[in-house]
C-alpha positions as CSV (number, residue, x, y, z in Angstrom):
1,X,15.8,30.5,31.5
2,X,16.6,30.0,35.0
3,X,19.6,27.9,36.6
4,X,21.5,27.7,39.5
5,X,25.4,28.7,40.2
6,X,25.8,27.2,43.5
7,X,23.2,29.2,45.7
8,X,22.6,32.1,43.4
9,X,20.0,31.6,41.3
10,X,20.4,33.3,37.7
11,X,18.3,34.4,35.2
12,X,20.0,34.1,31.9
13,X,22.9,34.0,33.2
14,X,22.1,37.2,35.3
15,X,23.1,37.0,38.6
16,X,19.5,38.3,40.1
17,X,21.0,38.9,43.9
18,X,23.1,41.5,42.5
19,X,20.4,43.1,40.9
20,X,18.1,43.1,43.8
21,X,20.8,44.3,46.2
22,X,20.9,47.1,43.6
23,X,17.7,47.4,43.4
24,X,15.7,46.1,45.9
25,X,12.6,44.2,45.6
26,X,9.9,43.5,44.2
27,X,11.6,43.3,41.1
28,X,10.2,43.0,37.5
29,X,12.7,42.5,35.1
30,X,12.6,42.4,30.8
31,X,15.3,40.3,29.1
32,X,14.9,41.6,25.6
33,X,17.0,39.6,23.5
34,X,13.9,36.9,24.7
35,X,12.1,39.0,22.2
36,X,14.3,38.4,19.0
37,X,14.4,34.7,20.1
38,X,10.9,34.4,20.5
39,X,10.0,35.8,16.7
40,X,12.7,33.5,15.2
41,X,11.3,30.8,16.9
42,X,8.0,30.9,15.8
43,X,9.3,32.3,12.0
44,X,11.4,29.1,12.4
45,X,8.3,27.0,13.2
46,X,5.8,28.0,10.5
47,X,8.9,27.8,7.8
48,X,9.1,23.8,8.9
49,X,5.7,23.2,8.5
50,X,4.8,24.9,5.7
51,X,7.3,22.2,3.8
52,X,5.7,19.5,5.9
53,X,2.1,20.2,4.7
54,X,3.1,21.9,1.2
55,X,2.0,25.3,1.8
56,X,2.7,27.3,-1.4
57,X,1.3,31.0,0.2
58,X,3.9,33.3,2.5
59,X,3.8,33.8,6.2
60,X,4.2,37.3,7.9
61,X,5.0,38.1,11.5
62,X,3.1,40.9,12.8
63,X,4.0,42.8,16.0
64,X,0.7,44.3,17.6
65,X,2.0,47.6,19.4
66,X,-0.4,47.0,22.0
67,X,1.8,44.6,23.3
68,X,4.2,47.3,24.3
69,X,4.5,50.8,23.2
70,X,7.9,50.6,24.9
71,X,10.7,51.9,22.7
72,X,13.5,49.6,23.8
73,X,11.1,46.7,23.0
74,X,9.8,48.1,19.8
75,X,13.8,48.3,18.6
76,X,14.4,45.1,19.9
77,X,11.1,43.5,17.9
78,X,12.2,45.4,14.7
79,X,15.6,43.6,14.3
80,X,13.6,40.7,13.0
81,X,12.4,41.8,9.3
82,X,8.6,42.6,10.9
83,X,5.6,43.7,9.9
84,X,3.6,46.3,12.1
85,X,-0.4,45.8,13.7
86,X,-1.8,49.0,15.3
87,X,-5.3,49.6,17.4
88,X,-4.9,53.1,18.0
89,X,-4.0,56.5,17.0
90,X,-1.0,56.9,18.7
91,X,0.0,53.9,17.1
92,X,0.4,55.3,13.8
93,X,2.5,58.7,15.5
94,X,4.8,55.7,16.8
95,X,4.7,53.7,13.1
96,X,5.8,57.5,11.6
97,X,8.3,57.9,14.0
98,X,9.7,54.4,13.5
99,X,10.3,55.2,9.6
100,X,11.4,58.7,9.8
101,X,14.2,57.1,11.7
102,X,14.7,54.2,9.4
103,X,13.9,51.5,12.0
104,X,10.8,50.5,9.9
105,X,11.3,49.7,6.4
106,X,8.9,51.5,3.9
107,X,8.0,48.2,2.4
108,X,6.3,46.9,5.8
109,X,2.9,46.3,6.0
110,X,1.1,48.5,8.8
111,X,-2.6,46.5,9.7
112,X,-4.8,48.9,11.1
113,X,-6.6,46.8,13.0
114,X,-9.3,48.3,16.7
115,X,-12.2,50.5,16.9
116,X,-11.5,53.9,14.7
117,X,-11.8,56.9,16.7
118,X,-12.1,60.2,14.8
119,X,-8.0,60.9,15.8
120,X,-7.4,56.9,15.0
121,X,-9.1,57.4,11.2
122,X,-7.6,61.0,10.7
123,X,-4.0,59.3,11.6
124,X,-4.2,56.3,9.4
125,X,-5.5,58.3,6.0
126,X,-2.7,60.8,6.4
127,X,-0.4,57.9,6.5
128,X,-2.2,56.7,3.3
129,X,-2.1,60.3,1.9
130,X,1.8,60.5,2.3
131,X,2.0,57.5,-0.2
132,X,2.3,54.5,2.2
133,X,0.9,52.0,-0.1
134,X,1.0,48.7,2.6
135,X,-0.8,50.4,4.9
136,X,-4.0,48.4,5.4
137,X,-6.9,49.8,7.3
138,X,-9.2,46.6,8.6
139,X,-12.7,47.6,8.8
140,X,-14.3,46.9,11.8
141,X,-17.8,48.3,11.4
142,X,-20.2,49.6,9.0
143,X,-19.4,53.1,8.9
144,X,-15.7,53.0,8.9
145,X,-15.0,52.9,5.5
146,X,-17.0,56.0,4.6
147,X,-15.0,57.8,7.1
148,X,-11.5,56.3,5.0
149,X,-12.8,57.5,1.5
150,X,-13.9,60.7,2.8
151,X,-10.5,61.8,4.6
152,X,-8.0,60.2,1.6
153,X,-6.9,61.4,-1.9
154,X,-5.8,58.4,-3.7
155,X,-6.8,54.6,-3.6
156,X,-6.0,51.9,-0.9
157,X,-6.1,48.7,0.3
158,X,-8.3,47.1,3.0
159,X,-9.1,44.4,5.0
160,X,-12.5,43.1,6.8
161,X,-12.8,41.8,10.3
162,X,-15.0,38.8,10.4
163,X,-17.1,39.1,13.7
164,X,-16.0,35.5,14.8
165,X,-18.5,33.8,17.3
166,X,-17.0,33.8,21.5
167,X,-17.6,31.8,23.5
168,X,-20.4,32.2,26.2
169,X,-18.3,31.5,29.3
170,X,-15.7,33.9,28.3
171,X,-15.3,36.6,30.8
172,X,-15.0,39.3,27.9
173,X,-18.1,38.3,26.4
174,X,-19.7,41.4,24.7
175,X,-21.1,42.1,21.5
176,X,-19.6,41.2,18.5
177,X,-16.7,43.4,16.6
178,X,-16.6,42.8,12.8
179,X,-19.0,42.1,10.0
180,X,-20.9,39.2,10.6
181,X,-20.0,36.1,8.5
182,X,-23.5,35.9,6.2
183,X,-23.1,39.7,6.1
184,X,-19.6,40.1,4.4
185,X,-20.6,39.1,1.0
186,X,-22.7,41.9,0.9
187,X,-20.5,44.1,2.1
188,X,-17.9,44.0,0.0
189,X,-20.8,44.0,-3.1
190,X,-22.1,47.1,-2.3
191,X,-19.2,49.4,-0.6
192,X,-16.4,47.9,-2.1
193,X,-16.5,46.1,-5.3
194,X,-17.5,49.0,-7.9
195,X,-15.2,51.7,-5.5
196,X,-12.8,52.9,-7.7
197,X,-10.7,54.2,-4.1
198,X,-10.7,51.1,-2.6
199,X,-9.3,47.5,-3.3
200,X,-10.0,44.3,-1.1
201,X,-6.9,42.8,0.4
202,X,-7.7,40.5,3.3
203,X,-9.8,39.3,5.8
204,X,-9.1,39.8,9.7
205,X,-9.9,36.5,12.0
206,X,-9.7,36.8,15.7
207,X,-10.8,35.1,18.6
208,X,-10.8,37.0,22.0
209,X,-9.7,34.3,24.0
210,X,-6.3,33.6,21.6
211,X,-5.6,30.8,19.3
212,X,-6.2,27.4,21.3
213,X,-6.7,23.8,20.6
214,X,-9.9,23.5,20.7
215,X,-13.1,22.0,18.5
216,X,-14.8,25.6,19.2
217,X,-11.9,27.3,17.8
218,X,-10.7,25.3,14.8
219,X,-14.6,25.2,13.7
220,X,-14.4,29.3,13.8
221,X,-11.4,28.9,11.5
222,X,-13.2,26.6,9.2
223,X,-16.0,29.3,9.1
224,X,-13.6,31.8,8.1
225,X,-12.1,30.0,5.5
226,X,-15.4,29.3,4.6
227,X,-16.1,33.0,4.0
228,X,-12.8,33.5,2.2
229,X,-13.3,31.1,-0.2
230,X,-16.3,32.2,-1.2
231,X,-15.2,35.9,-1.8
232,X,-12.0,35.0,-3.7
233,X,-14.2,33.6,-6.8
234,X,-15.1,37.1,-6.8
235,X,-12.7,39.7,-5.8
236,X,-9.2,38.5,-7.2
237,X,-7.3,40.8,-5.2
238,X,-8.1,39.3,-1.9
239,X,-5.3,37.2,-1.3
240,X,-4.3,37.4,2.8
241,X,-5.6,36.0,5.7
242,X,-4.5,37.4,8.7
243,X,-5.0,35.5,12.1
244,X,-5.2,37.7,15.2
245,X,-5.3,36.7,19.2
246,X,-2.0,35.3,19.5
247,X,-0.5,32.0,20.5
248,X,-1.5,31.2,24.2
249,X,1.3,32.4,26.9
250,X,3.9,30.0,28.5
251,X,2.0,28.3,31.6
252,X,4.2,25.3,32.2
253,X,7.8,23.9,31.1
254,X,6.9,22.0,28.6
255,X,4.8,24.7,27.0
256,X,6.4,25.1,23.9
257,X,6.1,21.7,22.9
258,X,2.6,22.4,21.4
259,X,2.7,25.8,19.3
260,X,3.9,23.7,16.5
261,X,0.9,21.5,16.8
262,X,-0.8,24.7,16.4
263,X,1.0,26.1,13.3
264,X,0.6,22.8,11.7
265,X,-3.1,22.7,12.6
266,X,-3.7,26.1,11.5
267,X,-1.7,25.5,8.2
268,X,-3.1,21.8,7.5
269,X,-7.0,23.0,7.6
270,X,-6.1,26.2,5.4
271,X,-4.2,24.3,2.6
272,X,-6.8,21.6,2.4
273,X,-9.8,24.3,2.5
274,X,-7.8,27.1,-0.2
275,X,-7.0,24.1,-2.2
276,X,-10.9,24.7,-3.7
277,X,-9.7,27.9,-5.4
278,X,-6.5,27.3,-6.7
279,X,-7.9,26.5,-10.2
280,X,-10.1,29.9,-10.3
281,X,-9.2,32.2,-13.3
């Protein structure tokens, strides 16, 4: 993204000298058509390999919002045909805004995904109340699903955090988020499987410290999968799997060579592992 014209080095083909001389330094700047190039990309990326490895399911961007709650960003994300992942309450005043304004079609999913504070659970079951059908609280503790019933008036969809395993040496290493891995079976027996109000749609996976190509990491996965399989031969609407942490950040020119390797990974071990349950009535 940088080059030279003579002396003046450019920045996308912005002359950065004029800017600072403008401006003056230090300097951060945001080139947001990056953004819409950056989704494509990796939309691009996962459409190749699924092919390559003969991936029959579908694949759907998410933008977390914690990213930025910037608005220029957000319009520049929601060119690109998106679906939306919040972690807060003000997240969901932001997701209402976005589709009172038509910038966020009524069809997108909205994966409610963090720690629900009282605000955070009243925001997401008025959402639910209003009719949005896709959005999709993920339950991150024991208690949080009580709290949903209780505050909505017509059935939903949810999803289940698995509390995935970090490593020891990670700096943010804390307690687990989630329902534990041995525990989730149970969990969806006795809160969720005779709930009239409530309907299984997908597990959450995430790993603190991103998605990285490494034997810790891919064995996490295969745990997952693991725990999916085994609650697909007995809840039949469960049919998403939705990998959080995001792809690792750009820490050398050639970086981009290996988030392929990673889709393909990622793809490869799921359609050999959900190839188990294809057959299931």
């Amino acid at each position: 993204e940088f080059g030279l014209d003579e002396d003046q080095l450019k920045f996308h083909d912005i002359d950065l000298m004029s800017l600072v001389k403008e401006y003056g330094t230090p300097l951060k700047i945001n080139y947001l058509p990056q953004i819409s190039t950056n989704i494509q990309k990796v939309k691009k990326w996962f459409s190749e390999v699924m092919q390559e490895v003969n991936y029959t399911g579908q694949y759907y961007y998410c933008y977390c919002t914690k990213s930025s709650h910037f608005k220029h960003v957000l319009d520049e994300v929601l060119k690109n045909k998106v679906h939306i992942e919040t972690s807060s309450a003000v997240d969901i005043d932001i997701v209402e805004a976005l589709k009172r304004e038509g910038k966020l079609p009524k069809d997108a999913y909205v994966l409610c995904n963090g720690f629900k504070r009282d605000q955070y659970i009243k925001n997401i079951t008025h959402l639910i109340n209003q009719g949005d059908t896709n959005c999709i609280p993920i339950i991150d503790n024991y208690e949080e699903l009580n709290l949903l019933t209780q505050g909505t008036n017509r059935p939903f969809q949810v999803g289940i955090r698995i509390a995935s395993e970090e490593e020891p040496k990670f700096e943010f290493y804390t307690s687990r988020l989630g329902i534990g891995y041995k525990n989730i079976p149970s969990f969806y027996t006795n809160q969720i499987k005779d709930n009239p109000k409530v309907e299984l749609k997908m597990l959450h996976f995430f790993i603190n410290s991103g998605i990285r190509d490494t034997a810790f990491y891919w064995n996490e996965l295969l745990k997952c999968l693991k725990v999916y399989i085994a609650l697909k031969k007995v809840c039949k609407s469960l049919d998403s799997l939705n990998i959080g942490g995001g792809f690792p950040i750009k820490n050398s020119l050639g970086f981009g060579k290996k988030l392929p390797g990673l889709i393909s990974q990622i793809l490869s071990i799921s359609n050999f592992q959900l190839a188990k349950i294809v057959n299931l009535p």
